[in-house]
C-alpha positions, 0 to 999 in steps of 0.5 A: 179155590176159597174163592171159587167155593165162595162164589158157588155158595153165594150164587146157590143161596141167590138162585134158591127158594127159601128151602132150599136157601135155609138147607144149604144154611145148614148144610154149608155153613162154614162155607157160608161164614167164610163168604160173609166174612172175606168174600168181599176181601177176596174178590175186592182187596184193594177196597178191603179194610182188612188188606192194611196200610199202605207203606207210604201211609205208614211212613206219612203217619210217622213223619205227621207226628214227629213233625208236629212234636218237633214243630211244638218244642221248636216253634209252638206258636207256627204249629199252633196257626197250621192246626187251626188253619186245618180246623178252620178250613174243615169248619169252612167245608162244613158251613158250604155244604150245610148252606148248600143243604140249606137251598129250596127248590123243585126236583124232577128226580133226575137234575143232579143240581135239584133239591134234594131236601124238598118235599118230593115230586117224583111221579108215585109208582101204581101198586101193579108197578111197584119193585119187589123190596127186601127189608134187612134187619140185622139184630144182636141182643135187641129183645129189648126192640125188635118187637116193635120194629117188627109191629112197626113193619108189619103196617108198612105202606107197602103191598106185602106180597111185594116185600120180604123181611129177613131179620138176621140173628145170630145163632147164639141170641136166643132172646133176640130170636124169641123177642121176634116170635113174640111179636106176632111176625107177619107172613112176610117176615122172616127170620134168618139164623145166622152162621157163626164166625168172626167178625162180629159186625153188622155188615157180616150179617147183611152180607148174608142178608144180601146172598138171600134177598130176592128184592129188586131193591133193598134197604137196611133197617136197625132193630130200634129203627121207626120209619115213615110207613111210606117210605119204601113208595117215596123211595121206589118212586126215586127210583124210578125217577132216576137213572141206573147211575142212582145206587143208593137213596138214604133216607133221614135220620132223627132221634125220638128222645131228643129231650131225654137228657143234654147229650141226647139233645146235642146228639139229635142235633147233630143228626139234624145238621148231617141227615137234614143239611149236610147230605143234601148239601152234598147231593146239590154239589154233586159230590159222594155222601158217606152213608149213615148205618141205617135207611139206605135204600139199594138196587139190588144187582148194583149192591152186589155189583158193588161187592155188598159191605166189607165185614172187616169195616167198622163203619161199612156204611160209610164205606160203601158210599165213598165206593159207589162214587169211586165206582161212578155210581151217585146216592141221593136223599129222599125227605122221609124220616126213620126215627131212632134212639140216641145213646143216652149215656157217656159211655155207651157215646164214646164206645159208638163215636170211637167205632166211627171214627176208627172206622172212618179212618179206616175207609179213608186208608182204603180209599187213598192206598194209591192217591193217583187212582184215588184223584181219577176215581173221585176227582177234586171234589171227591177227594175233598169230601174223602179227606175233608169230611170222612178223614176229617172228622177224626182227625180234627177231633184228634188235633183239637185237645193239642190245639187247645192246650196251645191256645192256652198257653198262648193266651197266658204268655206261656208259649212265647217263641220269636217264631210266628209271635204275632200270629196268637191274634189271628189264631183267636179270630180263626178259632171264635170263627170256627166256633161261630160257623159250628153254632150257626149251622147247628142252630139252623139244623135245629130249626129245620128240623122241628127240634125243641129249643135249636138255641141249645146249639151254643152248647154244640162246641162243648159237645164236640169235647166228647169226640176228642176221647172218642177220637183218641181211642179210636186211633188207639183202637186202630193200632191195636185192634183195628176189626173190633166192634163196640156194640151199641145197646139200645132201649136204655132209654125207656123203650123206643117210641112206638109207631103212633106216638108223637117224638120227645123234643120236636115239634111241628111236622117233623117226622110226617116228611 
């Protein structure tokens, strides 16, 4: 029956005017919490992070880690190769695709095998046409920004009796609330209090976003979120350009502060290589794209055909993108930039990163529940970037710290065994190999993207050090407190950079698309 009652709120909240929307809000809203919450469980549980592990996956785990604990005390120097055989082979993984993302060429909008990251060339949509558009803004303790993401939005270029604001707050952050108010919101924008409930989490909150959207499409912004005015035409021309298979066009993502500090450098590189190399590369080779939090452009009715975000998934963005291609549906890119903070602050980057990864973990657990029905969903190639890339990246994080302390050892002639002695060689080469790619393509990212100085990309390798603390906790965090959200605080880094204002660190045309 919960179900049922789910369903009935949600329909009532979609087919409502914004009256009667915010009378059924406070008339029903426990009803409305549970459907934000578990509707998405209840109508999808074997894409839910909430339905757990499978047995096998269970056993799988125990017997990967006893193996590799036997394997170290029995025949170090064999464990040793075979990790940095998965190491490579994930480096090698990244290096084609990023060199994939690197190609340039002319795209008619609907050729899978067209560039991505080229200006575009779709056909503008006349202002008569164009889709009416729903911008989410979920925000939690965000006074500190949301004033300018709601300035920044209220000069969009885009008709405004074509487009709702919802800016979704939770009825427990009056300072977020009032941040809102004084901001001088325009008629479009709305604000959205929302029903108290666990969890936590953004995708929660855009799942009510979702129940009220009234756009034929809908993109997610996050309160310190600066994107290129233009960009909701260049996505509505997308759109239109492509077929009904097109779910989902993300946008790219750079950090205004790069210059703050060395990690904020680091991490806009990074951001360089994913939004800028790696997601392209992936759309040239047709291949699923998990998605980054913010900036991902909807059609609406294929969102709700989808089931929305799972409230129980830590990283729902990600999460969504496997979806769209285990359900057939494809995701692009578009060449416009939303700018926003990096983390400026080691504690507030491992609490962030440690929620990725345990959420990354988490969508690779539901996606591969039954690894038959996960090779007919996404075949070779899916399953490769399912186990590759989104399993990938904290499970390399994770065998990295044991790896290294190997190669110590090995290197010091402390780690001798008559099993695999003469492989110490060749595991060097493969890891300076590694290494090599990794700076390589960072530094091309770099410079891609316009960002200051890209020969700080040799020091991306001790970058990645700070995902082996993240990693570690992550899977901690997977066994312990699996749902929990570490919030990332924003304007730490000397308020976020207003609309007209040129971006630290980067040079050139970046940012203009």
């Amino acid at each position: 029956m919960a179900g049922v009652v789910g369903t009935d709120v949600a329909g009532a909240l979609a087919g409502g005017g914004v009256a009667a929307q915010e009378r059924i809000l406070a008339e029903r809203s426990a009803e409305v919490a549970d459907e934000m919450a578990n509707g998405f469980t209840r109508r999808h549980p074997e894409f839910a992070a909430k339905s757990g592990f499978a047995r096998w996956q269970l056993a799988a785990v125990a017997v990967a880690v006893a193996g590799v604990v036997a394997g170290v005390v029995v025949a170090p120097l064999v464990v040793l190769a075979l990790l940095t055989a998965v190491a490579t082979a994930y480096s090698l993984l990244h290096a084609v695709v990023a060199l994939a993302g690197l190609r340039r060429g002319r795209r008619t909008g609907t050729e899978p095998e067209a560039e991505a990251g080229a200006a575009p060339d779709d056909p503008p949509v006349p202002d008569a046409q164009l889709p009416f558009y729903t911008v989410l803004v979920p925000a939690y303790r965000e006074a500190e920004v949301i004033g300018g993401l709601v300035r920044h939005l209220a000069g969009l270029d885009y008709p405004p009796d074509r487009l709702e604001v919802l800016v979704l707050v939770e009825r427990h952050d009056p300072d977020t609330l009032r941040a809102v108010l004084a901001a001088d919101p325009p008629d479009f924008l709305r604000v959205v209090r929302l029903p108290p409930g666990p969890p936590q989490t953004k995708p929660r909150s855009v799942n009510l976003g979702l129940m009220l959207a009234r756009g034929d499409l809908l993109v997610i912004f996050d309160a310190e979120d600066r994107p290129d005015p233009a960009q909701l035409r260049r996505v509505a021309a997308r759109f239109a350009a492509g077929d009904e298979q097109l779910a989902c066009v993300q946008a790219r993502l750079l950090f205004h502060n790069a210059a703050v500090n060395r990690l904020t450098t680091q991490f806009a590189m990074e951001y360089a290589l994913r939004f800028g190399l790696s997601l392209p590369g992936m759309v040239r080779l047709r291949l699923p794209i998990p998605l980054g939090g913010t900036s991902n452009h909807f059609r609406t009715a294929t969102l709700r055909a989808l089931g929305g975000w799972d409230a129980w998934n830590v990283t729902e963005d990600a999460d969504l993108g496997m979806r769209c291609a285990a359900l057939g549906y494809r995701t692009e890119t578009v060449e416009s930039v939303t700018w926003e903070e990096a983390v400026d602050a080691l504690g507030p980057f491992i609490r962030q990163r440690t929620r990725w990864f345990k959420g990354f973990l988490l969508t690779a657990v539901v996606h591969t529940r039954h690894p038959l029905r996960t090779l007919r969903r996404f075949r070779a190639s899916g399953t490769l970037v399912l186990l590759g890339v989104v399993a990938g990246a904290p499970l390399t994080a994770l065998l990295q710290p044991v790896t290294t302390a190997l190669t110590v050892l090995a290197v010091g002639g402390r780690l001798w065994s008559p099993i695999g002695a003469g492989l110490v060689v060749p595991v060097l080469v493969a890891q300076a190999g590694s290494i090599a790619a990794q700076v390589a393509i960072t530094f091309a990212a770099a410079g891609r993207a316009g960002l200051a100085a890209p020969w700080r990309a040799v020091f991306a390798p001790l970058y990645s050090v700070l995902w082996w603390v993240a990693a570690w906790r992550a899977v901690f965090q997977l066994a312990f407190s699996p749902f929990s959200w570490e919030k990332t605080p924003h304007g730490a880094a000397g308020g976020v950079r207003e609309p007209d204002a040129a971006p630290a660190g980067a040079r050139g045309r970046v940012g203009t698309g």
